[in-house]
N, C-alpha and C positions, 0 to 999 in steps of 0.2 A: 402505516408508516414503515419503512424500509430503515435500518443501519448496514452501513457499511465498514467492514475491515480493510482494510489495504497495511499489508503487510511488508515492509520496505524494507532492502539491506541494505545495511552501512557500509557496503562493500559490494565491486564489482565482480563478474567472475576472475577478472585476473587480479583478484586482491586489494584493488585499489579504492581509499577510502570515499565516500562519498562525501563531497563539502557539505559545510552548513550551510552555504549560500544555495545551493541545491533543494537542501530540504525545505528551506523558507522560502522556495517559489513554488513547491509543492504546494506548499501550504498555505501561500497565500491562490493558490491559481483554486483549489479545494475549495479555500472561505468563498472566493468570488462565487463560484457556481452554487454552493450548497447553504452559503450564510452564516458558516460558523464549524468548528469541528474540535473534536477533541483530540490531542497528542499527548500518548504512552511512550517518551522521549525517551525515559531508561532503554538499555539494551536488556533485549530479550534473548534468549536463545531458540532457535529453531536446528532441530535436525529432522534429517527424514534418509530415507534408505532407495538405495536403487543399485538395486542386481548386488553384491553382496558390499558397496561401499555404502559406509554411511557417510551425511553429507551436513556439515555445518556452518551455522551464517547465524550472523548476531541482523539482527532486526531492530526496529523501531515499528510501532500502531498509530495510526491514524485515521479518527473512524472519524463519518459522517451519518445524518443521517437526510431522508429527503421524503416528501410525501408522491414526490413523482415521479413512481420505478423508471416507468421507459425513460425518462431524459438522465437518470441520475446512471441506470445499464447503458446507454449510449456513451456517454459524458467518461466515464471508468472504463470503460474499451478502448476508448482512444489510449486514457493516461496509462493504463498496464500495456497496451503496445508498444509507447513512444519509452515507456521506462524499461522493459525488455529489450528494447533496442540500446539503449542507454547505457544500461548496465550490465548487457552482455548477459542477461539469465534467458534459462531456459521458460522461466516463467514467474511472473509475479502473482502473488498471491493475493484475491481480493475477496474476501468472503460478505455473503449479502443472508439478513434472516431479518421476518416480520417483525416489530414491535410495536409498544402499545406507550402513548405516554399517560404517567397518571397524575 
């Protein structure tokens, strides 16, 4: 079994917040493919560094998990392209690692 991280800003690169109606089609278009997910709704903080600026954005988590890598890597290529286009980043962040349920 695969989970999934998809790391989301509340914020575009020109600053502008992300709606709630936004998030809850994420999250509903998420449930439909995967069947269910979990949302770390608090704001998170992320920075990271590039070339000597450092760079910050408040985030939200929303994992999933699926037992069918290729269609769930498929499926999250599309949504981090169409949300990089969306939200003006340079890249969205979606991290994938094995698990086991017990």
């Amino acid at each position: 079994m695969k989970e999934y991280d998809l790391f989301i800003p509340l914020r575009d690169s020109d600053g502008q917040k992300l709606g709630p109606a936004k998030l809850k089609e994420l999250q509903a278009e998420l449930v439909e493919h995967f069947g269910g997910l979990t949302n770390f709704p608090q704001a998170n903080l992320g920075l990271w560094k590039f070339g000597d600026a450092v760079y910050r954005d408040e985030i939200v988590i929303f994992r999933v998990l699926s037992n069918d890598a290729e269609s769930a890597a498929q499926f999250l290529r599309k949504i981090k392209s169409r949300l990089e286009a969306e939200l003006k980043q340079d890249e969205i962040l979606i991290v994938a690692r094995d698990v086991e349920s017990l």
